[in-house]
C-alpha positions, 0 to 999 in steps of 0.5 A: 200021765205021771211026770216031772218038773224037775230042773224048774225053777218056779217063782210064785209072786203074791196071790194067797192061801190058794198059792201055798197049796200050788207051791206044795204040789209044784214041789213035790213035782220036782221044781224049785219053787220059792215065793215072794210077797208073803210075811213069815210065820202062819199059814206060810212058815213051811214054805221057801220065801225068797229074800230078793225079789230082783235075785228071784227074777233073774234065776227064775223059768217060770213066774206065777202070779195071782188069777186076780189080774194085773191091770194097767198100774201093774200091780200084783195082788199082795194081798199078805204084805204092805209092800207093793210089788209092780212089774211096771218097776225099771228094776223088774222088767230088767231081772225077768229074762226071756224066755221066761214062762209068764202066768197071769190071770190077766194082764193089762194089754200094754203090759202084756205086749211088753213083757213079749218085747222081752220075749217073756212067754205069756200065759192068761188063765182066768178065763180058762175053763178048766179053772173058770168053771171049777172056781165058780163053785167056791164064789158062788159058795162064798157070795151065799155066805157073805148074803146070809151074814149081811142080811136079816132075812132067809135066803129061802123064799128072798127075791134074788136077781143074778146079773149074768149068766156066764159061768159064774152066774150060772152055778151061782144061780142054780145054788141059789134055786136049791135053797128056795130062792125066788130067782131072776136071772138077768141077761143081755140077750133073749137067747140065753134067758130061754134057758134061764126060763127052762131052768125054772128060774125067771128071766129077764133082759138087761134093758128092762132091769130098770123096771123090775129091779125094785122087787130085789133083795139081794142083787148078785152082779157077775158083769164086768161092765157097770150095768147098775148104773145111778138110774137103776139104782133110784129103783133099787129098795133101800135095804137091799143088798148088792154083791159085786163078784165082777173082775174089774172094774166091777159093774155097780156105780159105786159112788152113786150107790154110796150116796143112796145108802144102799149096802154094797160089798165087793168080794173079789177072790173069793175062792182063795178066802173062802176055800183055799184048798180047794181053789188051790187043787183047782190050780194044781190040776192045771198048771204043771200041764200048762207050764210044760206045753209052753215051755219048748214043747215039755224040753222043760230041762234045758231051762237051766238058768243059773 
């Protein structure tokens, strides 16, 4: 169905290389859109950078921020610029106006409830479907990649365990399958290894990765509760490496794996860094719809905040 923006007015705070494909598209739909939180000069010289973040906020209907999340701090993921941007700040919470269309990938629960004090409209969309799924293609991608940098051996025939099997660690490992890896799925429940076991790949419960996580090479965590904790760790093989593709707060001991020596890599949004456009393609498909089913039922032209 073919339809219009205009009379919108978009703000994009922060995010990366996926935003200004979301930007182009916005546009073209015929929203005023402008972002902030993004330096001058390439990959963002074609794009409407706004000067005054307060100013931004005032005139804006719809605020899109970073599918990474704003946890508890408040802080946007501004990942172009040293300046750090909070929506806990006096200043923001008083510029964004109600009514205003608030999309986030997640937010903080105590930040979430008042931004709708101010009767903000709020949007969560990570744990969309139509954007989870689809993402999970790029991060898988990425994640292989980073692998065959970081290690001197072949992803083919390598032991490689992947912790979940929700979305991410589904697509994640059945890539993994394709190019020959020796698999093992880990999971809370019985249930969901049946299929994991039906999948041709080896199943295995999360109480007992203690005792088989020792065979690993590569160790892919998609759990965004720390289930590699310093017990599991002492099993782990030295050269081994952990990749940490959880949200927050992630699900590896960190520091207990620091003081062992074992190799361990976060990559949080992958798919911005890894394939932009694509990952941008991905949030245009979604949220022109997404902002005209809450703005007053598609009345998106009687938002004519000046």
């Amino acid at each position: 169905m073919e339809f219009s923006l205009k009379g919108l007015k978009i703000l994009i705070i922060g995010g990366d290389k996926r935003e200004r494909e979301l930007f182009f598209h916005l546009h073209k739909m015929g929203a005023q859109v402008c972002m902030y939180g993004f330096n001058e000069g390439e990959p963002f010289n074609d794009i409407n950078l706004a000067r005054d973040l307060d100013e931004a906020l005032r005139r804006a209907n719809v605020v899109i921020t970073p599918l990474n999340g704003i946890e508890k701090e408040g802080l946007i993921y501004t990942p172009f610029i040293d300046k750090k941007i909070n929506v806990l700040d006096v200043a923001f919470q008083e510029c964004i106006q109600p009514g205003t269309l608030f999309i986030a990938g997640y937010l903080n629960p105590y930040i979430k409830k008042m931004l709708q004090q101010k009767n903000v409209i709020v949007c969560e969309t990570r744990e969309m479907d139509e954007i989870s799924i689809l993402n999970a293609i790029p991060t898988a991608e990425g994640a292989i990649q980073t692998a065959m940098q970081e290690t001197d051996i072949t992803i083919h025939n390598s032991q490689c365990f992947v912790l979940g099997f929700g979305r991410c660690g589904r697509v994640l490992a059945e890539m993994l399958k394709g190019l020959s890896a020796i698999v093992t799925v880990v999971a809370r429940r019985s249930e969901v290894l049946t299929w994991v076991q039906a999948s041709s790949m080896k199943p295995l419960l999360l109480s007992e990765l203690a005792g088989g996580i020792n065979k690993a090479d590569i160790i892919f965590n998609t759990i965004p509760s720390v289930v590699v904790d310093g017990e599991i760790l002492c099993n782990v093989k030295k050269e081994a490496l952990i990749i940490d593709l959880a949200t927050y707060p992630g699900g590896i001991d960190f520091d207990a794996a620091g003081r062992m020596g074992i190799n361990t890599i976060v990559l949080p949004g992958l798919p911005g860094k890894v394939a932009p456009k694509t990952a941008g393609k991905i949030l245009c498909q979604v949220y022109p719809y997404l902002i005209i089913s809450a703005l007053k039922g598609g009345k998106y032209l009687e938002f004519k905040r000046d």
